[in-house]
N, C-alpha and C positions, 0 to 999 in steps of 0.2 A: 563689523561686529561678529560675523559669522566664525573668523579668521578668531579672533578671544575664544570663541566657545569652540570650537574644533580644538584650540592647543591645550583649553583648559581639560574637557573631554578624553585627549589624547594622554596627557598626564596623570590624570586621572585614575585612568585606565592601566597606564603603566606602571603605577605602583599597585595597581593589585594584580598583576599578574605576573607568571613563574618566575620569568625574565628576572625583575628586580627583587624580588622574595631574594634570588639566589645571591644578585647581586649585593644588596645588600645584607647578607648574610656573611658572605665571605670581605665585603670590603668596608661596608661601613659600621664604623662601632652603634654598638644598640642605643647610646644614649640620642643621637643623630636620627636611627629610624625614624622614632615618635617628631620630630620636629621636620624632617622631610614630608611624611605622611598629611601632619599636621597644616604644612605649608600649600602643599596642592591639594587640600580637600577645603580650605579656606579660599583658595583661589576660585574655585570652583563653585563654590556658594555664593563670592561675593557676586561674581556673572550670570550665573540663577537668579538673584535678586535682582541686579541691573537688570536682565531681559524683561523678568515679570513686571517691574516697574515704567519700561520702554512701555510695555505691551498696556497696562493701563493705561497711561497716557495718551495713547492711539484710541483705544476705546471712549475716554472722554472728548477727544476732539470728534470722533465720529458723532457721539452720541448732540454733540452741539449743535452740528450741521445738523 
């Protein structure tokens, strides 16, 4: 799972920084931006949530024992 949240992370990441600002500036039409943007920041959330919920889960099994 580590392996999801490092690429989700890594993506992330890369659409905010210069790198793809430019890239997408020069190559992709603006209507594209918002729906890239869109796409890995959704991605992102949804493995945030999985983890949080992994993480409860473990918590309730502890708290059993």
């Amino acid at each position: 799972m580590w392996a999801v949240r490092l690429v989700a992370i890594g993506a992330a990441s890369w659409t905010g920084s210069f790198g793809s600002v430019m890239f997408m500036h020069y190559y992709v039409p603006l209507s594209w931006r918002g729906w890239i943007s869109t796409f890995f920041l959704t991605i992102f959330i949804f493995v945030a949530l999985y983890e949080w919920r992994q993480k409860i889960k473990k918590q309730k099994v502890l708290l059993k024992e």
